[in-house]
N, C-alpha and C positions, 0 to 999 in steps of 0.2 A: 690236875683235872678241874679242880675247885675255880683254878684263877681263869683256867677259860670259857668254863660258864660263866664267871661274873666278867669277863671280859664284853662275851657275847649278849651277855641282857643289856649291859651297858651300851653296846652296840646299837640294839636292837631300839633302846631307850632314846638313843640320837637322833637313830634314821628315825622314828616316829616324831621327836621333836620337829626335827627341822620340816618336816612335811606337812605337821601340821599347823607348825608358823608358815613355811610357803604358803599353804590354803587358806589361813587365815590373812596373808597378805594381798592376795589374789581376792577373795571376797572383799576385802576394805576398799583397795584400786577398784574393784569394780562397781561398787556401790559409790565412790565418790567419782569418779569418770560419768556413773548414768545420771548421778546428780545434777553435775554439771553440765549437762549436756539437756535434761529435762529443767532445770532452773529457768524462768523468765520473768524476772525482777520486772516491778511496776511500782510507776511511784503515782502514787494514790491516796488521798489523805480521807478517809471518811467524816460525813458531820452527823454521824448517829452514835458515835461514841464519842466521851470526852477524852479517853485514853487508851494505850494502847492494850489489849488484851496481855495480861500475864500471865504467861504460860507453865511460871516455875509455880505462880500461885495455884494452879489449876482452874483458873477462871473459864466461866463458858464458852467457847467459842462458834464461828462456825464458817461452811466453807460453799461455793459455789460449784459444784461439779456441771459440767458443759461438754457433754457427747458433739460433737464436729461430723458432720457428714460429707465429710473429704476424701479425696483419694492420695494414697501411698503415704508419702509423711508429712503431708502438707496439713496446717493447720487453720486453715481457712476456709471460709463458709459459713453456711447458716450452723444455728447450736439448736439443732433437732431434738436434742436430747437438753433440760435444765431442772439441775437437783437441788435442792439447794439443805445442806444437812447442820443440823445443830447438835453441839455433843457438850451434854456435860459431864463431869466427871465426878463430882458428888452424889451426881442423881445413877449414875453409872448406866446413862443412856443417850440414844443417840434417836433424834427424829427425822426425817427424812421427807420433803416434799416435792412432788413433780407440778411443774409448772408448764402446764399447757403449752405447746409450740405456738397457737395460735389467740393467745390469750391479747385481749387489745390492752392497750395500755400508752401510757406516755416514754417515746425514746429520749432516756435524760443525756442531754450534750446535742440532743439535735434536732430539738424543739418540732415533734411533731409525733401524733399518736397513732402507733402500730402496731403489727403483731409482735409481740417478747424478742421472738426467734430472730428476728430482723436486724436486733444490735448489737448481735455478733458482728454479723456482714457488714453493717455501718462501722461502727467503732472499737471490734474486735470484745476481747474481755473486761478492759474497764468499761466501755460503754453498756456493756449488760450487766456487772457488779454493778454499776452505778443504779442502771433502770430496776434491777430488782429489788435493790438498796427501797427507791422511793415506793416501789409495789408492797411490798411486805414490810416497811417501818422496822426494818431491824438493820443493824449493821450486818456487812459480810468483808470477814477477816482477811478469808484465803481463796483462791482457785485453785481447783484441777480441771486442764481440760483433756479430751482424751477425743484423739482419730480413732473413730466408728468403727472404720473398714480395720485400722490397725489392732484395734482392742479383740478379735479374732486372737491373734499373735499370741497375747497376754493371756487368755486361756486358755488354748491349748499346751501354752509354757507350763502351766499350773496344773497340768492334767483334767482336765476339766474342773466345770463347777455344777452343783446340785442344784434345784428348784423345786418347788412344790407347785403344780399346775394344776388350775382349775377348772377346765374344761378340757375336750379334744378339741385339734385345728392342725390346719396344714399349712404351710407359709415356706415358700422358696426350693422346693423340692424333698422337703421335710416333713414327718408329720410327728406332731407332741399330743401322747395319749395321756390321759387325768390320771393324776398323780407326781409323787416322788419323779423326776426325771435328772440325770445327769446326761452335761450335754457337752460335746467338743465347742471348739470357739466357732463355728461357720455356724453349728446350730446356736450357739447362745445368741450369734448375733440376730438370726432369722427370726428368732424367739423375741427376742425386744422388738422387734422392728412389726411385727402384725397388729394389723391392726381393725384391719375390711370384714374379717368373719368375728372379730368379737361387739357384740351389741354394745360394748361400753366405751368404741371407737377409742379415739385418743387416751381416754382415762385408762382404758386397759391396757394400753401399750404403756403407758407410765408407768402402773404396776407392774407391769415386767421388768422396764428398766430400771426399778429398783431392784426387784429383787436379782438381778444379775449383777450392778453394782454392788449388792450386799455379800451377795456366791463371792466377788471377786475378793472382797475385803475380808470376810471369815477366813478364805483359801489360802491366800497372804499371810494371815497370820497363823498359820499354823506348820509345826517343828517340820512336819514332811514335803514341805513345798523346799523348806533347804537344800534338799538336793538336786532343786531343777534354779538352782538359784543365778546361773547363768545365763541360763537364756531368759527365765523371767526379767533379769535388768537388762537382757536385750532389748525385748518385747516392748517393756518401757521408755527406753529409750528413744523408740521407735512411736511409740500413740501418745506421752504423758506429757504433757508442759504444766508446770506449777509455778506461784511465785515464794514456796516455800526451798528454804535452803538446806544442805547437810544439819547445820546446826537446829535446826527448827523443827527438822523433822525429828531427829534423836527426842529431843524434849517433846513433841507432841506424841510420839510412840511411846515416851516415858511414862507417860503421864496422864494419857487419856486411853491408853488401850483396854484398858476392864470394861467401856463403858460399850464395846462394839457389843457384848454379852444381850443388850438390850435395844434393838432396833423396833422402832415404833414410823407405820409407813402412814404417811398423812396424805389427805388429797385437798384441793381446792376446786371446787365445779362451778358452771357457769352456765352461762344459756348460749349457744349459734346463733350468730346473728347475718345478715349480707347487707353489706354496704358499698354500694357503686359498683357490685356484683363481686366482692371480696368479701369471704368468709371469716368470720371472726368469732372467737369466744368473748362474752361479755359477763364478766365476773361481778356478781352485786355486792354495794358497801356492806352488808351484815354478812355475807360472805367471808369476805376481805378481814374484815373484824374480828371474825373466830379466827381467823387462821394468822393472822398478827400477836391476836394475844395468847395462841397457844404458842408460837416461836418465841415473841416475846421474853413470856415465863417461862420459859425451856432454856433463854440466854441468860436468867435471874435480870431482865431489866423492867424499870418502873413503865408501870402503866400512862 
């Protein structure tokens, strides 16, 4: 009787191994399959660093996030959406800045001066790392860009995500009352995307799409989204291009993840202006100044 119970736990001992090596093999393939498949290596040499960021060191870095206002998987178009985040990992924070869609400025690679958003469409994602590069006098490491309409997908994958809302409004067939709100992905989307009934027009749709960028990234990391963790690297697969690789990411996840604890949301304002009957934000040098040298000091580089 003795040796068939210890037969049977032994049993019992296997089938649980092998099942949770299968699951764990199945989670690995799938995480380096959406990798590769979101991976879009660019070769890009910045002149605001003299080297390259190390990652084992924990050096500062940071990244350009680029919302695409595309349809299905395609990833072209204007970049309606541009974040640009800085994360250090000593300071165990992470700042966060939206940049006006319609801020003028100089497109770098095609010598003429326009709105931000315009060098996506021109020159895809280096030519807007570049242009933001000379707007904000900071180096930028890495991209993410993310289809709009796809990033829906990604939170609802994740069961939704929470925000904190500061007024009521209605936008898209929805309406978001003041307060705590958690929201499926069609409302998250709706919810960044308003912009006509809040007085602080573009600025406040920027605030939003942080903080839904931020929902997405808290939600991410945390133990209970594992279990949807199939279709979340579907979902990615589907809206994420980066030029960050398996290898890169491990080490960046390594190594910089205490620092999401502390998000600080910055803004950059401007004045509207019309020129030749084209709308523009026009951003003043003292402006520009403060928000340089808070990125700056947030990247640990000299003034």
């Amino acid at each position: 009787m003795k040796k068939k119970i210890v037969i049977s736990i032994g049993l019992l001992f296997g089938v649980l191994f092998l099942a949770t090596s299968a699951y764990g093999y199945y989670l690995y393939k799938s995480v380096t399959d959406t990798v590769q498949e979101i991976h879009e290596p660019i070769e890009r040499v910045t002149e605001k660093r003299e080297k390259e960021v190390d990652v084992e060191s924990r050096e500062p870095l940071s990244f350009l996030i680029a919302g695409v206002d595309s349809r299905g998987d395609n990833h072209s178009g204007r970049s309606d959406t541009i974040i640009v985040m800085t994360v250090n990992p000593d300071k165990q924070s992470v700042k966060m800045l939206s940049i006006p869609r319609d801020t003028r400025t100089e497109i770098v690679g095609r010598g003429t001066i326009d709105k931000i958003n315009h060098a996506y469409a021109f020159g895809g994602v280096e030519m807007t790392m570049d242009t933001v590069e000379n707007l904000l006098d900071i180096p930028i490491d890495h991209f993410v860009s993310i289809n709009m309409e796809g990033f829906q997908g990604l939170v609802d994958a994740m069961g939704g995500v929470a925000v904190e809302n500061s007024f009521s409004f209605s936008q898209d067939g929805h309406d978001f009352p003041e307060g705590e709100l958690f929201l499926s992905g069609e409302e998250a989307l709706a919810y960044s995307r308003m912009r006509y009934e809040d007085p602080r027009g573009d600025f406040g749709r920027n605030d939003r799409q942080r903080q839904i960028v931020d929902a997405v990234i808290q939600e991410g990391a945390q133990i209970s989204s594992i279990t949807r963790v199939g279709s979340i690297l579907n979902e990615v697969g589907k809206s994420v291009r980066t030029d960050l690789d398996l290898d890169d990411m491990w080490k960046v996840q390594s190594n910089y993840r205490d620092a999401r604890h502390n998000v600080e949301q910055l803004e950059m304002s401007g004045n509207g202006t019309r020129i030749n009957g084209v709308y523009y934000l026009e951003v003043p040098n003292d402006e520009l100044e403060r928000v340089r040298g808070e990125l700056r000091g947030h990247l640990g580089l000299n003034s």
